[in-house]
Backbone as CSV, one residue per row, in Angstrom:
resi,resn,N_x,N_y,N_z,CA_x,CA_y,CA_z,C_x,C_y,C_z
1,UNK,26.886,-15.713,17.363,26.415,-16.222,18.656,25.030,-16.830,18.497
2,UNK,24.849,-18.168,19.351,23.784,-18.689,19.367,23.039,-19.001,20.138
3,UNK,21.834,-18.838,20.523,21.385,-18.852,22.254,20.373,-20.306,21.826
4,UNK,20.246,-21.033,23.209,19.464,-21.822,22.678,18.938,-21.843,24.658
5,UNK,17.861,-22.836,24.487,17.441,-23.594,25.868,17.119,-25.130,26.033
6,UNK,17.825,-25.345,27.183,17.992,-26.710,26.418,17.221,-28.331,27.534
7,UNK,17.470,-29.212,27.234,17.117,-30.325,28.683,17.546,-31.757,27.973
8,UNK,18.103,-32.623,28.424,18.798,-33.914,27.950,18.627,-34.583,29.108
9,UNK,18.660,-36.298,28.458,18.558,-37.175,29.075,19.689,-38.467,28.196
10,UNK,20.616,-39.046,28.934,21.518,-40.184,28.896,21.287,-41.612,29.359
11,UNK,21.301,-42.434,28.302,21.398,-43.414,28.631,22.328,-44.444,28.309
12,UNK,23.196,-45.603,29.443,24.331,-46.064,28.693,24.103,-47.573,28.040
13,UNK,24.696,-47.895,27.110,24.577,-49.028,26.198,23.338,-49.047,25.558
14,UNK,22.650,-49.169,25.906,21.024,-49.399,24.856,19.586,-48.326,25.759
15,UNK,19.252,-47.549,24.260,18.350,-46.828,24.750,17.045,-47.565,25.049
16,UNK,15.997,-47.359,25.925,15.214,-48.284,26.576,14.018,-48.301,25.071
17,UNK,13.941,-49.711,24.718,13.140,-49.867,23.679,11.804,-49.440,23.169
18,UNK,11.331,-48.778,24.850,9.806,-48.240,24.658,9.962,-46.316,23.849
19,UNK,11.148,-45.968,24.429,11.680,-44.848,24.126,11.348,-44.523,22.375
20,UNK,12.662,-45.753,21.875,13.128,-45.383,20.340,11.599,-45.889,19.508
21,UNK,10.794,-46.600,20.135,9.776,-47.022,19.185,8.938,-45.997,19.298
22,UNK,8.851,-45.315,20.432,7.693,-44.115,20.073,8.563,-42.435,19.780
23,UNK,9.747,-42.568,19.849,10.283,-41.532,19.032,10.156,-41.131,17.221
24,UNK,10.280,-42.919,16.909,9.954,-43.347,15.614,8.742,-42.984,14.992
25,UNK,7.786,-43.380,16.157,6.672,-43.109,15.681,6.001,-42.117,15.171
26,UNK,4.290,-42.065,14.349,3.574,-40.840,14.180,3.488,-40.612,12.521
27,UNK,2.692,-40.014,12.259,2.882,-39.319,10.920,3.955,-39.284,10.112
28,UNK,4.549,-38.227,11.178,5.914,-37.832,10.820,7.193,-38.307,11.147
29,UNK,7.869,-38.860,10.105,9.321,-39.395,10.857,10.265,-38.543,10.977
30,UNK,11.406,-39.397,11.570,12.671,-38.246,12.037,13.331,-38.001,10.933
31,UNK,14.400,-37.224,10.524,14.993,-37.541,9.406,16.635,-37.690,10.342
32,UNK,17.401,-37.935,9.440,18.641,-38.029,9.713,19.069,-39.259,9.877
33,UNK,20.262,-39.496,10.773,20.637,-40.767,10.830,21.818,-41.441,9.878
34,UNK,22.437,-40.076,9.415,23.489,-40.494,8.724,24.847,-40.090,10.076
35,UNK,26.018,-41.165,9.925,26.948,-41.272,11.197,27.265,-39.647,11.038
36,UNK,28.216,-39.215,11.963,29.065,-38.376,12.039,30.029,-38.174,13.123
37,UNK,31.073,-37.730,13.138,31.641,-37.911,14.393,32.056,-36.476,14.541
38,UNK,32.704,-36.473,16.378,32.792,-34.900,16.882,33.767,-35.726,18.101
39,UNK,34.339,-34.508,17.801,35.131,-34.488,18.821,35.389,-33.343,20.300
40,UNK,35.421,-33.770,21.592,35.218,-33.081,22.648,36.610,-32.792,23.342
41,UNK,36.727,-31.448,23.758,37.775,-31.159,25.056,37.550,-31.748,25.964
42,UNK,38.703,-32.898,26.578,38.382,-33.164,27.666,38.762,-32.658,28.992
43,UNK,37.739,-31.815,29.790,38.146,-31.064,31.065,37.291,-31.839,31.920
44,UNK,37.336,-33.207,33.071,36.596,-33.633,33.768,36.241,-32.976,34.549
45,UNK,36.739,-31.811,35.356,36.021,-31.165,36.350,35.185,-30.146,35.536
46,UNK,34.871,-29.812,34.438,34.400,-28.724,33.600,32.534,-29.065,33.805
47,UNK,32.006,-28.157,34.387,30.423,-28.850,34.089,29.677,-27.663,33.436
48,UNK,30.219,-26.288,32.662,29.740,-25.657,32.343,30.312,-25.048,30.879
49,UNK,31.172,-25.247,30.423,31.524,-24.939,29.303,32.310,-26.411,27.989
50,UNK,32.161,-25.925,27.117,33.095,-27.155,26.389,33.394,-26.689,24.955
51,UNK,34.645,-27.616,24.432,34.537,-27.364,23.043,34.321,-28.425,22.060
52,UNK,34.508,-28.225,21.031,33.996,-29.571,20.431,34.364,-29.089,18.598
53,UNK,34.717,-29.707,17.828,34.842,-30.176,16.957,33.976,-30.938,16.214
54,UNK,32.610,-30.324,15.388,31.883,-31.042,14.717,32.141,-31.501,13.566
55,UNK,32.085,-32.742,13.273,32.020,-33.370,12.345,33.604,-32.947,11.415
56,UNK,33.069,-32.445,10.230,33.900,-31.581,8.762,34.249,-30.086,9.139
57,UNK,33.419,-29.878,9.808,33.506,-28.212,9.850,34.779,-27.551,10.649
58,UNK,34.774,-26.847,9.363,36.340,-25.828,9.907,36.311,-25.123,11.353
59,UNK,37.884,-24.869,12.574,37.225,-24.955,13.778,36.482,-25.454,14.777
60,UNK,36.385,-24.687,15.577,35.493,-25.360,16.853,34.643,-24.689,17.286
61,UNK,33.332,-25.293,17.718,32.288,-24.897,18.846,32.247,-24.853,19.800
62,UNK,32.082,-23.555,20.505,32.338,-23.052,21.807,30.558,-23.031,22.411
63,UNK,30.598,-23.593,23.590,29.390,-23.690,23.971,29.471,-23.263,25.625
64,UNK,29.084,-22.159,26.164,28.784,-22.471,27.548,27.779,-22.088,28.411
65,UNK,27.064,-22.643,29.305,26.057,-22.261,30.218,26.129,-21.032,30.569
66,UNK,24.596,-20.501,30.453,24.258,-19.086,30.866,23.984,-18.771,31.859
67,UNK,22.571,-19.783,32.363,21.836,-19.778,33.278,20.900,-21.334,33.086
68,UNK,20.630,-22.035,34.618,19.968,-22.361,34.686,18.336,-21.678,35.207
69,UNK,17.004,-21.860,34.758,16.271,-21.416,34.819,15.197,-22.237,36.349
70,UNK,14.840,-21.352,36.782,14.150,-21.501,38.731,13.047,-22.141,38.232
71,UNK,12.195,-21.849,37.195,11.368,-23.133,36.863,11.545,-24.270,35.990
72,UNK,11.508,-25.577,36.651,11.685,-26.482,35.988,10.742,-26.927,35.243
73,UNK,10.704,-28.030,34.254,9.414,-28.253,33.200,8.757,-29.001,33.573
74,UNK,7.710,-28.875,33.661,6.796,-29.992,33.776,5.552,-31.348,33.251
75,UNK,6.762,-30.663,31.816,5.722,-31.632,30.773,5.985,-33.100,30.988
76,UNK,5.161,-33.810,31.841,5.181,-35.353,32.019,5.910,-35.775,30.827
77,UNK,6.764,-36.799,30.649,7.499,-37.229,31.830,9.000,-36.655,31.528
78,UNK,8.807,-35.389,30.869,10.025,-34.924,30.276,10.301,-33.463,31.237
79,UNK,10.437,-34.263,32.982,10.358,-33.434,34.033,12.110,-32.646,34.602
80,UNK,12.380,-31.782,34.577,14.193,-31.120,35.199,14.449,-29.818,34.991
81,UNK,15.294,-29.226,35.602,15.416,-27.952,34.894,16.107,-27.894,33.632
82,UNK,15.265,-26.474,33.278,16.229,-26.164,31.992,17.294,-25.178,32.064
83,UNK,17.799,-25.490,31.154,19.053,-24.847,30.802,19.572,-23.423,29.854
84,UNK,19.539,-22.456,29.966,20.174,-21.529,28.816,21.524,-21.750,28.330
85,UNK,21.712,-22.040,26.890,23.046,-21.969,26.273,23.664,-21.380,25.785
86,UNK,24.710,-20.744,25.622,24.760,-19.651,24.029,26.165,-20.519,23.549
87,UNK,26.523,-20.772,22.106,27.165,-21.072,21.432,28.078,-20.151,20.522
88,UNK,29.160,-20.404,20.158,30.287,-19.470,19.209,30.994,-20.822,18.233
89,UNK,31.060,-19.778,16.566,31.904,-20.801,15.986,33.017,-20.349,15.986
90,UNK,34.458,-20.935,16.516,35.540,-20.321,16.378,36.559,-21.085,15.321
91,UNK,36.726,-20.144,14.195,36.954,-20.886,12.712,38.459,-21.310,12.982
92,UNK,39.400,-20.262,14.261,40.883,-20.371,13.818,41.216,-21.173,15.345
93,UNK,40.657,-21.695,15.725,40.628,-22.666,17.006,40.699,-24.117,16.715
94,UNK,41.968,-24.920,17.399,41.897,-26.188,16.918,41.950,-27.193,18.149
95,UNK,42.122,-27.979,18.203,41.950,-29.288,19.463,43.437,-29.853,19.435
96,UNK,43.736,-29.748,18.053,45.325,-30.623,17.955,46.080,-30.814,19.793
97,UNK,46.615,-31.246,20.134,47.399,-31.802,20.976,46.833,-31.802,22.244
98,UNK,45.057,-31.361,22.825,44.939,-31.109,23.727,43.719,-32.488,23.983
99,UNK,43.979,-32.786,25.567,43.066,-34.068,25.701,41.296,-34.396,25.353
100,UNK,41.193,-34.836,24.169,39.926,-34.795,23.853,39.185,-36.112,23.904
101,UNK,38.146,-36.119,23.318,36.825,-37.359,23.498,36.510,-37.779,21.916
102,UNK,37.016,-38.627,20.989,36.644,-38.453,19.937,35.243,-39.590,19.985
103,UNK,34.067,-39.190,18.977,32.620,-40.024,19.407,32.485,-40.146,17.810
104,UNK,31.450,-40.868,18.049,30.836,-41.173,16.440,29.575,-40.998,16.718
105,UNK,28.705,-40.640,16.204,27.014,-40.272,16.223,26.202,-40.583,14.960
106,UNK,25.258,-41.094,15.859,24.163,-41.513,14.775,22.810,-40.701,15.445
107,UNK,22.224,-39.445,14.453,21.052,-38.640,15.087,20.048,-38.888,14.263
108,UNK,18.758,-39.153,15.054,17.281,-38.789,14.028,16.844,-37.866,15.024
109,UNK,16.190,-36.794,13.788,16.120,-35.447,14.381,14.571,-34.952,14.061
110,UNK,13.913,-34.850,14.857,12.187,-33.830,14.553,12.681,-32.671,15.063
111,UNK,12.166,-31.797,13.841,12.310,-30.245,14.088,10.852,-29.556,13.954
112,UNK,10.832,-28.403,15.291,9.465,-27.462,15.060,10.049,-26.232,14.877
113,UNK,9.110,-25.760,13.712,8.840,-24.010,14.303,7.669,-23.924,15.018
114,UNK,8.346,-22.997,16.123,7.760,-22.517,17.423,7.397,-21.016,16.622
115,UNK,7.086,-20.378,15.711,6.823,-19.134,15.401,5.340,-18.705,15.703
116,UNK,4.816,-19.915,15.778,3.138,-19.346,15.675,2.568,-19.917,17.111
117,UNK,1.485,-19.933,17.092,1.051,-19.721,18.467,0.916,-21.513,19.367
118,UNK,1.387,-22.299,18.424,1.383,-23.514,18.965,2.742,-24.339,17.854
119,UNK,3.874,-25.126,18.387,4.377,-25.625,17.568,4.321,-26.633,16.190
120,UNK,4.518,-26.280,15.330,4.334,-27.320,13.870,5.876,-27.948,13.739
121,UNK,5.734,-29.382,13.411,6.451,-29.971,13.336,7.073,-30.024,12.000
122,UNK,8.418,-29.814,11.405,8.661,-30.009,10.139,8.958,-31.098,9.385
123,UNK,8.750,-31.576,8.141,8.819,-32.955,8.135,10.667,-32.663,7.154
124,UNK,11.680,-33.726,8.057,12.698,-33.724,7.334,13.800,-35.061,6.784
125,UNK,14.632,-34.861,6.227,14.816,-35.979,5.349,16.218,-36.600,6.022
126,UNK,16.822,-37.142,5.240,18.139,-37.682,5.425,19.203,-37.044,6.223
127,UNK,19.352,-35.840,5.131,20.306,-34.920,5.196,19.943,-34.077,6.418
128,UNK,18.750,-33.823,7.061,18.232,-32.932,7.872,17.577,-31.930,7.725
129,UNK,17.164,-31.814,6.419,16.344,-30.562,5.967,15.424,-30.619,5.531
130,UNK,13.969,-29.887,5.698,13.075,-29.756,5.154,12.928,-30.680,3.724
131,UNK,11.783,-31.595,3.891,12.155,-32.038,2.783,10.902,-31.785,1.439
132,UNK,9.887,-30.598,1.979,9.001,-29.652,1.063,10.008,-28.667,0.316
133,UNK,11.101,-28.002,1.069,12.086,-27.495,0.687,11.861,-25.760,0.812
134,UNK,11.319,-26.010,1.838,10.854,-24.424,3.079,12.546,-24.193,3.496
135,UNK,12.427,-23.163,3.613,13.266,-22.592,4.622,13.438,-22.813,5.940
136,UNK,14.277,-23.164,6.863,14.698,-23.598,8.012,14.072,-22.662,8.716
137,UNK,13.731,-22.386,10.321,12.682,-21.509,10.373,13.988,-20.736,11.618
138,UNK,13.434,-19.203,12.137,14.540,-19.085,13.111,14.126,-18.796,14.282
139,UNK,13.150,-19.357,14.409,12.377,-20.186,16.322,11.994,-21.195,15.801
140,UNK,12.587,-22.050,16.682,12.432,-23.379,16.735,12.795,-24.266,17.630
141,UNK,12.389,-25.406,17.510,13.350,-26.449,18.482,13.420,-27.793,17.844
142,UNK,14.316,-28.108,18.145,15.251,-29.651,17.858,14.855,-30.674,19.064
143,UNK,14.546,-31.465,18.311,14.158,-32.599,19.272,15.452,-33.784,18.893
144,UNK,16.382,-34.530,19.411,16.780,-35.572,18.257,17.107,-36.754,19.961
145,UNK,17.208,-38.210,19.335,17.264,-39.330,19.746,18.832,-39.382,18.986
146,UNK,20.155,-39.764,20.060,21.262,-40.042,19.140,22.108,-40.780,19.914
147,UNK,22.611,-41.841,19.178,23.137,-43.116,19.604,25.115,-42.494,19.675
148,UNK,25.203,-42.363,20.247,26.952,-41.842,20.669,27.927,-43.094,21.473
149,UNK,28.843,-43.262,20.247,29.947,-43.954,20.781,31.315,-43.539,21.180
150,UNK,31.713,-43.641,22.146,32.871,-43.189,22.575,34.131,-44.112,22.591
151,UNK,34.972,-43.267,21.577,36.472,-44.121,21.482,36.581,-45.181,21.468
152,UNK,35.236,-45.557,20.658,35.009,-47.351,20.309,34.900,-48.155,21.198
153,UNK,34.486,-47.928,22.342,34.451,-48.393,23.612,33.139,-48.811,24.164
154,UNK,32.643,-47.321,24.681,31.096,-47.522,24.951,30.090,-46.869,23.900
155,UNK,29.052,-47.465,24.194,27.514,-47.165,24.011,26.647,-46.382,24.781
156,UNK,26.634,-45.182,24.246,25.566,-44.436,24.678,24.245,-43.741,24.036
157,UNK,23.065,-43.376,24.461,22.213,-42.645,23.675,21.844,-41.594,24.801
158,UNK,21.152,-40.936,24.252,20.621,-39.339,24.282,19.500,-38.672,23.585
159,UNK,18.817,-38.450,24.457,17.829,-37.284,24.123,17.526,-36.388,24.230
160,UNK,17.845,-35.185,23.539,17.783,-33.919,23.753,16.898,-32.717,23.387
161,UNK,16.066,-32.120,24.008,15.462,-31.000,23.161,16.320,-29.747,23.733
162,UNK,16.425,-29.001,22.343,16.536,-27.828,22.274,16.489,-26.552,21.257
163,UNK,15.765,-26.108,22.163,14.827,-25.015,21.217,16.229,-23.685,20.821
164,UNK,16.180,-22.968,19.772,16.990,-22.237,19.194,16.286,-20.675,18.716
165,UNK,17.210,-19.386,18.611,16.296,-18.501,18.740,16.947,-17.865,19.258
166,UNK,16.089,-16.439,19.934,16.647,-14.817,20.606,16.118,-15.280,22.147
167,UNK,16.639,-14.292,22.645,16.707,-15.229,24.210,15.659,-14.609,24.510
168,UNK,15.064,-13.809,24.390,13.691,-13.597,24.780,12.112,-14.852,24.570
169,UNK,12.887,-15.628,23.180,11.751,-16.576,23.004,12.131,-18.347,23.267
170,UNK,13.397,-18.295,23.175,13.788,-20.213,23.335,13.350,-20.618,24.444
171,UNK,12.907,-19.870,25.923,12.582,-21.097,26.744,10.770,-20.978,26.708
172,UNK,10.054,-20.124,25.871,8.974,-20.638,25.317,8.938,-21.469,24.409
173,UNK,9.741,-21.829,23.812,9.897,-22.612,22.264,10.024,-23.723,23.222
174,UNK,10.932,-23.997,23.742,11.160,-25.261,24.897,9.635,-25.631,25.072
175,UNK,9.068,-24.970,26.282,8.167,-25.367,27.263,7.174,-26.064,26.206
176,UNK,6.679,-25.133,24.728,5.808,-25.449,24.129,6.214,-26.868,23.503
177,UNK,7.302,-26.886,22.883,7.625,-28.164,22.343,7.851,-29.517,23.188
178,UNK,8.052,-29.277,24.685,7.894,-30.481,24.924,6.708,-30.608,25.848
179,UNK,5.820,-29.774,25.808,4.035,-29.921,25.702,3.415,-30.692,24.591
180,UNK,3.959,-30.307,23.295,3.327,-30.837,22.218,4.170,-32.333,22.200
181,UNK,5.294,-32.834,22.907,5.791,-34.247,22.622,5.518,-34.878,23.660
182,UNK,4.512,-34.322,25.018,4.129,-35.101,26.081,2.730,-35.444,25.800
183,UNK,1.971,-34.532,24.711,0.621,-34.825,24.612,1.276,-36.848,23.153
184,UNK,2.056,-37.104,22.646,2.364,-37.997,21.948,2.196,-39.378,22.881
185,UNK,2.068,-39.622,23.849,2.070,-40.238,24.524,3.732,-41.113,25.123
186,UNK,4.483,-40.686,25.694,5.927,-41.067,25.392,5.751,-41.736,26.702
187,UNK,6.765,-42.704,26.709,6.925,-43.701,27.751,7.868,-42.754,29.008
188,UNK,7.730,-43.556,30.332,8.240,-42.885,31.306,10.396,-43.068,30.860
189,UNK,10.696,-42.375,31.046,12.343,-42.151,30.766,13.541,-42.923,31.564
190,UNK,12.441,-43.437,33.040,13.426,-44.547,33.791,14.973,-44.234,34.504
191,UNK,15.762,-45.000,33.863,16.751,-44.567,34.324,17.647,-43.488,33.811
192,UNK,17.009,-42.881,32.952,17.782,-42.003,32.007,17.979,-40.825,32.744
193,UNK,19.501,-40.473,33.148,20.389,-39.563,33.757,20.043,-38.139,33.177
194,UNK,19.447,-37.339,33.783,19.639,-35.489,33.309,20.547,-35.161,33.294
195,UNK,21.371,-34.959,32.021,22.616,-34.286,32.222,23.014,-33.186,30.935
196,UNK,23.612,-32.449,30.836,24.449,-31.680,29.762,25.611,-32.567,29.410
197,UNK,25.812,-32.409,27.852,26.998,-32.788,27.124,28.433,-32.852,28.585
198,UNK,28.913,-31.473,28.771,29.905,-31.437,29.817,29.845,-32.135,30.905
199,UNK,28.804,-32.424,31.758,28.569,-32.590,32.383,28.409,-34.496,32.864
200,UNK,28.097,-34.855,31.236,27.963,-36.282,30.863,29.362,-36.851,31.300
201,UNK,30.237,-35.638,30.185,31.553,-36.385,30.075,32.289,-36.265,31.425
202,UNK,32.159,-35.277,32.123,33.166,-35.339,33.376,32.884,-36.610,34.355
203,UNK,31.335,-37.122,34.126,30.757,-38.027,34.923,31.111,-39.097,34.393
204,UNK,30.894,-39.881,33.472,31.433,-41.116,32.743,32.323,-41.377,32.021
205,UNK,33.108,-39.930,31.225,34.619,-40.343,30.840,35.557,-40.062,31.668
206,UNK,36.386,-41.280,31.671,37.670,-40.941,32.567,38.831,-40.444,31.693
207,UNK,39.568,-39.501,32.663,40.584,-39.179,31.803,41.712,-40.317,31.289
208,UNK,42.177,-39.817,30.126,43.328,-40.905,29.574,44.279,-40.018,29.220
């Protein structure tokens, strides 16, 4: 089991250019950015649970809402409530014959450990890992920018933070990490929709 806390933002066909240039930006770059694809259960009325099929990996990921949290964030301009998640890998669970969302993804990903009293950013590579060749840390949060295509059809991107961890510490890992990416100076987010993964899809995919 995996608890995380989380907050996303959607945007369709092209992410707004002021966005990806200062995501890019800084010292430190993102790493990642190699494709991958995943595949989703499709339940349109579903706005709280989902499954999904990552990439290679044997089984499926079970993900569903815990709680939304009564304070929302207020790190300019990365303003909504957050979210509690907890996640399951279920190895003998398959998708075969049931109506799904197959996507292709392209992620660049900044990762912090949140362990110490202010977040450090890790610097990572291609593959997604540390590329000093530290150990992955286990408070933290994920920041990633990811370009998602659906069933070859549409264009979408996404931005998501979410911090990972014991549920006593991810929605500090949150708050702090997107303190430390509002002091970066990031452009206002515009039209970009607050939504969860589930929540995306019941709204803009139609069933087929």
């Amino acid at each position: 089991m995996q608890v995380s806390a989380e907050i996303r933002w959607f945007w369709r066909a092209k992410c707004p250019d002021a966005i990806e240039t200062w995501f890019r930006s800084g010292s430190t770059q993102p790493g990642g950015g190699s494709a991958r694809e995943d595949e989703y259960l499709h339940e349109p009325t579903q706005l709280e649970f989902g499954l999904k099929r990552r990439g290679k990996k044997i089984g499926v990921e079970a993900k569903g809402l815990v709680a939304v949290l009564p304070q929302p964030s207020n790190a300019v301009p990365f303003l909504g409530l957050i979210e509690i998640w907890c996640k399951w890998q279920l190895l003998t669970v398959a998708l075969s014959g049931l109506p799904t969302v197959p996507t292709r993804k392209l992620r660049w990903l900044r990762k912090f450990d949140t362990s110490g009293e202010e977040p450090s950013e890790i610097p990572l590579g291609e593959d997604e890992t540390p590329v000093d060749g530290r150990a992955l840390p286990g408070l933290g949060c994920n920041v990633e920018l990811t370009r998602v295509e659906l069933r070859g059809e549409q264009v979408w991107w996404t931005l998501g933070f979410e911090a990972f961890g014991e549920l006593p510490s991810v929605e500090r890992s949150l708050r702090n990490t997107l303190s430390i990416m509002a002091t970066r100076q990031p452009p206002p987010l515009g039209t970009g929709e607050l939504l969860n993964y589930p929540a995306w899809l019941s709204r803009h995919v139609p069933q087929q």
